[in-house]
N, C-alpha and C positions, 0 to 999 in steps of 0.2 A: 478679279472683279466679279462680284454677284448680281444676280437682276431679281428684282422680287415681282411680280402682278400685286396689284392690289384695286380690289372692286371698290366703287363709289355710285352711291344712288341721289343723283340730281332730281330735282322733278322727275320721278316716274322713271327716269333714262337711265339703266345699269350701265356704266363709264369703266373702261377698263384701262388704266393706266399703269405704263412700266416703269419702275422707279428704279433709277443704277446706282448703286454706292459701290464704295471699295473697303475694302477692309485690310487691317494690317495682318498682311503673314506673321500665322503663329507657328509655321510648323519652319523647319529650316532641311530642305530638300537637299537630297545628295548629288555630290556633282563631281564629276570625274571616277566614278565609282561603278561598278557592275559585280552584284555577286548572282553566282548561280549553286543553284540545289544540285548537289551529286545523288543525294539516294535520300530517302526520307523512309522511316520505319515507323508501324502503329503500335507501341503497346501496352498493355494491361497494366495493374498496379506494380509497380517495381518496386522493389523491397534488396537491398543489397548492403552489407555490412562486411569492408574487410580490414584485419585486425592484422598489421602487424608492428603489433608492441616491441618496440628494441630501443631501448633506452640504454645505450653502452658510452660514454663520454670519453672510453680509451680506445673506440674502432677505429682501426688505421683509417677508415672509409667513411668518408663526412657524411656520406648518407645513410648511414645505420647506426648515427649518435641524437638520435631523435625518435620520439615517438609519431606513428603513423598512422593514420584510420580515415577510411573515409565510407561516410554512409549517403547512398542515395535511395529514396524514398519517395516516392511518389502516390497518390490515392484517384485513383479511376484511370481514364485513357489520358496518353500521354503521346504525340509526336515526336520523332527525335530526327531532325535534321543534319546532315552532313553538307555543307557549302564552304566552297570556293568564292572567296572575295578577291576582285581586284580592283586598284588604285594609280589614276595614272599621277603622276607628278602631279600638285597640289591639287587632287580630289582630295573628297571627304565623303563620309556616311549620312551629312547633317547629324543634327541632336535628336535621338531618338533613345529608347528605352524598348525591351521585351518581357513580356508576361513568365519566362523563364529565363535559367542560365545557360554560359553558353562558355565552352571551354577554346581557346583561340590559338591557332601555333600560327606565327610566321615563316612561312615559307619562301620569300624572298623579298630582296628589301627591306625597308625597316616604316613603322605608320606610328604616329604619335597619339596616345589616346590621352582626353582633356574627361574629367569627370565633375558632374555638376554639385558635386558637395563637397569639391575643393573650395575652400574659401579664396584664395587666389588663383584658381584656375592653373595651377602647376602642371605639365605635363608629363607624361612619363613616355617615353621612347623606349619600343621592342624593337628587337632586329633579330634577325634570320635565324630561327632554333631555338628563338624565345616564347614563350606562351605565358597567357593570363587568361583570367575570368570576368566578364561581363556576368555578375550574378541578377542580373533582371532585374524585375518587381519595378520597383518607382527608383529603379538607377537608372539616371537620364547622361548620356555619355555622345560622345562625336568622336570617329578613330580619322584621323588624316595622313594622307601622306606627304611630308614636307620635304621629302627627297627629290632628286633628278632621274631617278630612275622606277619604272615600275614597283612597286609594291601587291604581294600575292598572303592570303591566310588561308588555313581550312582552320575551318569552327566550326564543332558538335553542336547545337542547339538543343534543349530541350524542354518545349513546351507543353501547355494543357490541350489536349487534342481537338481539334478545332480552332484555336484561339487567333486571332489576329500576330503574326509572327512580330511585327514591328509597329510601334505607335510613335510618332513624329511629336517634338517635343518641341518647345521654347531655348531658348539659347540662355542658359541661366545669365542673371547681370553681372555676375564677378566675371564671365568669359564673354563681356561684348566689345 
């Protein structure tokens, strides 16, 4: 609920009157959830590119029958967070979005992430030794946990230095 003041000048009389309306929640608050920052570092432009090309389709070893590269690149100061989330039985993170990516390992239990540009709101379920990417920007996502047992993550985040970590978001309408 908001209050607003708002002046009024009657004959001569400055009148001050409080006017209360309500408004409808846009944001969708987290609940049953608590993460905390383990370490947070500040740095400069990052520029990193590692290559390793193995394109072999007869390695006994399914992970060296594909090509590999990943470049991170960033231009001025950059935060990078290290946090620990947790999730008691049916928390949730609410629908929010961040200004960066953020790499996520499951470390115990299993949390269910909904992402707002599914057109039916399909879910994907991680569990314990699984990881994914929350790539940021205008991805607007909710991770829950639909289990009976606690659920735990650590996720690297990495933001524009300064920036607002988390922005609270609407509950897209294919997920209400």
């Amino acid at each position: 609920m908001r209050k607003k003041l708002a002046w009024f000048l009657f004959a001569g009389v400055i009148t001050v009157v409080t006017v209360v309306y309500t408004e409808r929640a846009r944001a969708t608050p987290a609940n049953g959830f608590v993460g905390t920052t383990m370490a947070l570092g500040h740095f400069g432009n990052i520029d990193v590119v590692n290559e390793q090309l193995v394109d072999d389709p007869n390695h006994r070893d399914d992970r060296f029958k594909k090509i590999w590269l990943s470049i991170q690149r960033t231009k001025g100061q950059s935060d990078v967070y290290v946090q620990s989330n947790t999730w008691q039985p049916g928390g949730d993170t609410g629908w929010h979005s961040h200004p960066g990516h953020s790499l996520i390992i499951v470390t115990a239990g299993e949390v269910t992430d909904y992402e707002s540009d599914s057109p039916d709101c399909k879910p994907t379920v991680y569990k314990q030794g699984m990881g994914f990417v929350d790539p940021g920007g205008d991805h607007v996502h909710i991770i829950r946990n639909e289990g009976s047992v606690v659920a735990t993550t650590t996720t690297i985040q990495v933001i524009p230095s300064g920036a607002t970590r988390r922005v609270d978001a609407d509950a897209p309408e294919a997920c209400q």
